[in-house]
Each structure stands twice: as structure tokens, then as C-alpha cells.
N, C-alpha and C positions, 0 to 999 in steps of 0.2 A: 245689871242684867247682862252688857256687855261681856264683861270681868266673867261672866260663867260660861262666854259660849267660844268653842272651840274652832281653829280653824275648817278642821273637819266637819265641822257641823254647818258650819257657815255657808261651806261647798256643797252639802248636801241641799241645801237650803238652794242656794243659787240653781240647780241640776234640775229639781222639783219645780222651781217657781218657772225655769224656760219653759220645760217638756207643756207645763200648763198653757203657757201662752201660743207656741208654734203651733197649732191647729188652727185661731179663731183669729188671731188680730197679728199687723206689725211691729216691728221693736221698733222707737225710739232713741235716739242717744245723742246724749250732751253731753257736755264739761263744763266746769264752771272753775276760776282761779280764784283764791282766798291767801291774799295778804297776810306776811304777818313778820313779827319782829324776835321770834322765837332765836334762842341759838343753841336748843337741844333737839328739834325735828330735823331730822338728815336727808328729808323730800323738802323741806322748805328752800327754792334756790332762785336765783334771780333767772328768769327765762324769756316766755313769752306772752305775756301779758295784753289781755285781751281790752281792759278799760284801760290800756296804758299807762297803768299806777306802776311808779318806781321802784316798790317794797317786792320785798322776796317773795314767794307765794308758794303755795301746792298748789295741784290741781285734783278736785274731785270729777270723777269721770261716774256717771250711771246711763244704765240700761232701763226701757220702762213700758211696759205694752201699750199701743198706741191709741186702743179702744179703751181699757180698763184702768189705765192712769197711774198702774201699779208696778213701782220698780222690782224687779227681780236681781240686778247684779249694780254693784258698784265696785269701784277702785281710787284706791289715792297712789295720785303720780306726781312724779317731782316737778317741778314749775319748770327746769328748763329742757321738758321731753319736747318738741316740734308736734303738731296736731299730726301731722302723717303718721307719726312711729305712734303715737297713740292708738288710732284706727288700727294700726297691725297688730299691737301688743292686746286690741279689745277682741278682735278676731280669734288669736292664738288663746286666749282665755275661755272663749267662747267653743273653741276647738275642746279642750278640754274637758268642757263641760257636757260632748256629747253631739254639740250644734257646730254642724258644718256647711260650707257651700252655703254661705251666706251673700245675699246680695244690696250693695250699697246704694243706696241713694240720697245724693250730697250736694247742699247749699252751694251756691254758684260763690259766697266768702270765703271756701274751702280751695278754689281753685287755682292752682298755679303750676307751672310744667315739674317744675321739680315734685310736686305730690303726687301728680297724675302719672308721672315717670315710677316713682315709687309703687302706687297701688300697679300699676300695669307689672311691675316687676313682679310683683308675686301674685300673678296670673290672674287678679279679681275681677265679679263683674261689677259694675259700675254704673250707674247714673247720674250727672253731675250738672249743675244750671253753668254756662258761660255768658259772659258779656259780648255782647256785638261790637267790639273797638277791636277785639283781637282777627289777626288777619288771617286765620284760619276758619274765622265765622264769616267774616266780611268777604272772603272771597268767594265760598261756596251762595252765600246768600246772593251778591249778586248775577251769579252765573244761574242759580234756580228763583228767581224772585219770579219770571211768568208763569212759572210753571207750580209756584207757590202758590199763585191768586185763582187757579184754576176753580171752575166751581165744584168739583168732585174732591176737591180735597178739604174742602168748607165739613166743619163741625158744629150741627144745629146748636147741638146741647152749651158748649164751650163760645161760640159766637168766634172760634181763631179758625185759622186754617193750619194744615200741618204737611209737613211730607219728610220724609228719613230719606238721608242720601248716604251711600257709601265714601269716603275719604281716607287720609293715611296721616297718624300723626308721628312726627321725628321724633322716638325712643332713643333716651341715653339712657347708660347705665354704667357707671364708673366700677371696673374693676380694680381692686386693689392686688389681687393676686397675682394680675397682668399688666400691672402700672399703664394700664391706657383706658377709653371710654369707648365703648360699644354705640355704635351708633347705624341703627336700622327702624324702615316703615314698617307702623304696625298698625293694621284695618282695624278701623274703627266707625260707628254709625252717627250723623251729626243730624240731630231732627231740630227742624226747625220751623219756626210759629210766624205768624204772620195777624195780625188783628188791623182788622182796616178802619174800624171804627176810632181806633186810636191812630191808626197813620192819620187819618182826616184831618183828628184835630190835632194832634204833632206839625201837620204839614199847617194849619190855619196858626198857629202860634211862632211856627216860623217864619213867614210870610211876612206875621207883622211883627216880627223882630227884627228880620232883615229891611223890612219900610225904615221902621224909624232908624236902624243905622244907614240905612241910603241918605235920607235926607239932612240927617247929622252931616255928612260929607259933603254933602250937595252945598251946604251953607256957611260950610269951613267951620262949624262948631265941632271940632274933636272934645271927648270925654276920655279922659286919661284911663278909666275904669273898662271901656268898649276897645280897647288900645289892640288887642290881642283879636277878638272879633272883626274889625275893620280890615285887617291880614289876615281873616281865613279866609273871608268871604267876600271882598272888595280889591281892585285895583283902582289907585288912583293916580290917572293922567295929567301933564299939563299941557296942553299946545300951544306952538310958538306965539300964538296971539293969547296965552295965559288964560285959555280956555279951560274948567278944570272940568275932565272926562271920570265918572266912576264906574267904574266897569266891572260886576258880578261877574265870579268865578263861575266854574262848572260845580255843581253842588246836588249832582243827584246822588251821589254815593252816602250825600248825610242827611238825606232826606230817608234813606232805607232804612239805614243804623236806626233811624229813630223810633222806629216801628216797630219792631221784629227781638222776640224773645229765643233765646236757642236753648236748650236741652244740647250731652255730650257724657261720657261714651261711653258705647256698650262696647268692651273688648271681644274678640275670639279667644275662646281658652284654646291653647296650642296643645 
């Protein structure tokens, strides 16, 4: 059946099945990598590999309505595209087909400065989950964390708290035509969550984390495995009478971290 159906017809197909979906429901979109030992597929290429298998792969990329379960576009792409230039080259296809000013919303896995540099480069708008380790979350969160736990910003339905704050992230963008790197602030929105019922127990699990490595120290029984822990969280003294002092760090900064989910960014289109 394949063997009789035309490019053109394929594209018709694709054109027909979006216009369907864009009224009622969202799109969808994955990729999946598939191994293989071919040496006549000229997309088969060693790249970037998502189970970390060795073997060369293509990648199948599909679109698919998020209510109806029903794919409307695929593409096969060579194993060593980067996920960024994929999203761009799904967009530009997408363009094509009629669908534009598409807005993304993307897995906090997806996240790293050079992708986000990339999408911001070609103006998109964007939604993306980040980690609280990065010092961009961890600064804003602790500079708004009281004003996080406020009761007006509490969400019955959700049980989190929330609030959008405005910030600025350091845009690069390597010109080749200018042999240098463009480098300017570009606003952007960082919302961020707060669930207290999970700080509680976050904070109650730390608490007796930190006991039992107290008293590890306390008793000179070091564990080779806590070795790392004992130095984030512990100083330990001796005094000239061979007194041994252990002495808890300042540790509200990862008491926060622990709690708190962020959302990131909505660009300004320029």
C-alpha cells in the first residue's frame, strides 16, 4: 500500500489530518531512536542516543492529537540530528503544512542553555520544566520564597502555591558570519511552585538523615559511602583536650531546593 502512495499524497494527508485536530485538542510530540546494523540507510548514523545503545540508529519523530491518540505527521531523521534541530526542523514542516505560531511545551530532559539559546534564537514561545540545582532557579526562589508561601497565591484545586516573576536569561548566539558570540539579556518569565505538604516531609526525611549522620560522627564511626554527606553538611572539630566538635553547616538553602518545582520560559517575541 505504501509502494502506491505518493509524496504528494502523503502531504495532503498530513495538511488534512492537522486542520482536523487544531480546533479541539493539543499536539503531542516524541521521537523515538531505532538501532540498526544496515549499511544501505544513509539516516542510519551514530548520534545521540537516548537508551545509550552503541549501534548506529535513525530517529522516528511523530506528531499525534493529545485527546484522540491519533498521529497525523511523522518524519524519519538521521540518528546524529541534536533534539534542538529536530524541534526546529518539526516546526518548519509544520510551517509548511499551513500551521504556524506554534507554542511549545517541553519536558524539564529537554533542558539545557545551549537548546534554550537555540529555540530563543528563532523567536519561539516556549514552556519548559527546570531543575532547582540551577542558579538561576535557586536564586529567584530564594529571594521570593515568602512571598511564595503567601496564602493568596495557594491553588485549592492543585494543593501548590505558585507566582511568575520576571528575570533575565544570558543569550548567546555564535555568529559565524562575524567570527564572534553575541552575548545579551533576554526577559523572560520563571514561575514557580511551591507544595508545602512535600516540603514537610522533604524537611522530616532530612532531619533524620542528618541525625543519623550526626551521630555516625559523634561516635567516630565514618562510613566510606556518607563520605561526601559528612562535607556538605558537617564540620568536624578537634580541641586541644581532643574533644571532638561536630558542627552543622548553614543548610537552609537545601532545605528549599528540596521542595519547590519550577516551570521556564515564556520568551517576548521581539
Amino acid at each position: 500500500m505504501f509502494d502506491q502512495i505518493t509524496d504528494g499524497q502523503i502531504h495532503d494527508f498530513f495538511r488534512r489530518q492537522s486542520k482536523r485536530r487544531i480546533p479541539d485538542e493539543y499536539w503531542a510530540y516524541d521521537s523515538t531512536s531505532i538501532s540498526s546494523y544496515s549499511q544501505g540507510l544513509a539516516q542510519v548514523r551514530y548520534g545521540h542516543n537516548k537508551e545509550y545503545d552503541p549501534s548506529a540508529e535513525l530517529n522516528l519523530l511523530v506528531v499525534y492529537g493529545g485527546q484522540s491518540g491519533l498521529p497525523f505527521y511523522y518524519r524519519q531523521l538521521s540518528g546524529s540530528i541534536p533534539d534542538v534541530k529536530t524541534v526546529i526542523n518539526l516546526l518548519d514542516d509544520l510551517e509548511v503544512l499551513g500551521i504556524d505560531k506554534a507554542k511549545l511545551v517541553i519536558d524539564r530532559g529537554f533542558y539545557s542553555k545551549v537548546n534554550i539559546d537555540a529555540l530563543l534564537g528563532q523567536h519561539l514561545k516556549l514552556l519548559i520544566g527546570i531543575q532547582t540545582v540551577f542558579q538561576l532557579v535557586r536564586t529567584n526562589l530564594l529571594d521570593h520564597m515568602e512571598e511564595l508561601q503567601q496564602f493568596q497565591n495557594y491553588d485549592d484545586n492543585s494543593g501548590v502555591s505558585g507566582i511568575t516573576v520576571m528575570t533575565e536569561w544570558a543569550y548567546e548566539q555564535v555568529r559565524p558570519y562575524k567570527k564572534d558570540t553575541l552575548q545579551i539579556k533576554r526577559r523572560v518569565y520563571l514561575h514557580l511552585y511551591f507544595n508545602s505538604d512535600r516540603h514537610a516531609e522533604d524537611v522530616r526525611q532530612l532531619d533524620k538523615r542528618l541525625g543519623k549522620l550526626y551521630h555516625e560522627l559523634q561516635a567516630g564511626k565514618h562510613i566510606e559511602a556518607h563520605a561526601k554527606d559528612y562535607a556538605k553538611f558537617f564540620e568536624v572539630k578537634t580541641t586541644p583536650k581532643r574533644v571532638r566538635q561536630v558542627l552543622p553547616k548553614m543548610m537552609s538553602s537545601n532545605r528549599l531546593s528540596s521542595s519547590a518545582g519550577i516551570g521556564c520560559c515564556s520568551p517576548t517575541r521581539r
